[in-house]
C-alpha positions in Angstrom: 13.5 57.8 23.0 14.0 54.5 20.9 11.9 52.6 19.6 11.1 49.3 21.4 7.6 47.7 19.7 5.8 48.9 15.9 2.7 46.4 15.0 -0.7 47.7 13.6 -2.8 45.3 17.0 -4.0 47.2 18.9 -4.7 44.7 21.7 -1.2 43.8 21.4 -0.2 47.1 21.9 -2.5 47.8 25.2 -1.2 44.9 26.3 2.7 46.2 26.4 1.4 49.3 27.5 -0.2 47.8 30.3 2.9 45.9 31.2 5.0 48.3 30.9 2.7 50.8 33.0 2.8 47.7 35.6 6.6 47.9 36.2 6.7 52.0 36.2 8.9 51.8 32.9 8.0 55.8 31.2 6.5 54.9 28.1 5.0 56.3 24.9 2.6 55.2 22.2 3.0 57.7 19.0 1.4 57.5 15.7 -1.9 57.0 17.6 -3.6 60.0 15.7 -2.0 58.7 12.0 -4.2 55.9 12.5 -7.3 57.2 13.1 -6.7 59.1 10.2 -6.0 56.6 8.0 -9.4 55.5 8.9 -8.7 52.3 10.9 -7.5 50.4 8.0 -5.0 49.0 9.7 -1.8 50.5 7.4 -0.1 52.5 9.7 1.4 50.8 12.9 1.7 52.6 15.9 4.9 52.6 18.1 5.9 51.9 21.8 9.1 54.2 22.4 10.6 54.1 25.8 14.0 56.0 27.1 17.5 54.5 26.2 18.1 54.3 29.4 15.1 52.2 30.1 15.4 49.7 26.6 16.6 46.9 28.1 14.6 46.5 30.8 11.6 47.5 28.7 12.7 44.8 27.0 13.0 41.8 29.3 9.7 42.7 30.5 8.1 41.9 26.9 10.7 38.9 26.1 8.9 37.5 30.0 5.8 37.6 28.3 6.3 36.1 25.7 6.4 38.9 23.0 9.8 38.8 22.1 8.8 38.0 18.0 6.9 41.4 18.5 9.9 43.8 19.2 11.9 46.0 17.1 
């Protein structure tokens, strides 16, 4: 999997999950548990990591939206 989105919003981060989830791209969000660890301080970011396969059409969807400042 490679990496295709880090940020520490979490709305902004539902909201890629729910796009991608809307066009049946396989997804996953990691570092979910490092940050409720770190107490919801906001320090660690959590990912979006989708197959290599799958990273440039992961992509366009977010660029469509409007999120392309957002990826990695």
């Amino acid at each position: 999997m490679i990496e295709l989105l880090r940020s520490n919003d979490t709305v902004l981060i539902s909201y890629a999950d729910a796009l991608l989830n809307e066009a049946g791209i396989e997804h996953a969000i990691v570092d979910q548990n490092m940050s409720v660890i770190e107490g919801s301080l906001g320090i660690l970011p959590r990912r979006v990591m989708v197959a290599r396969h799958m990273h440039e059409s992961a992509r366009k969807i977010l660029i469509d939206a409007g999120l392309e400042h957002e990826l990695s």
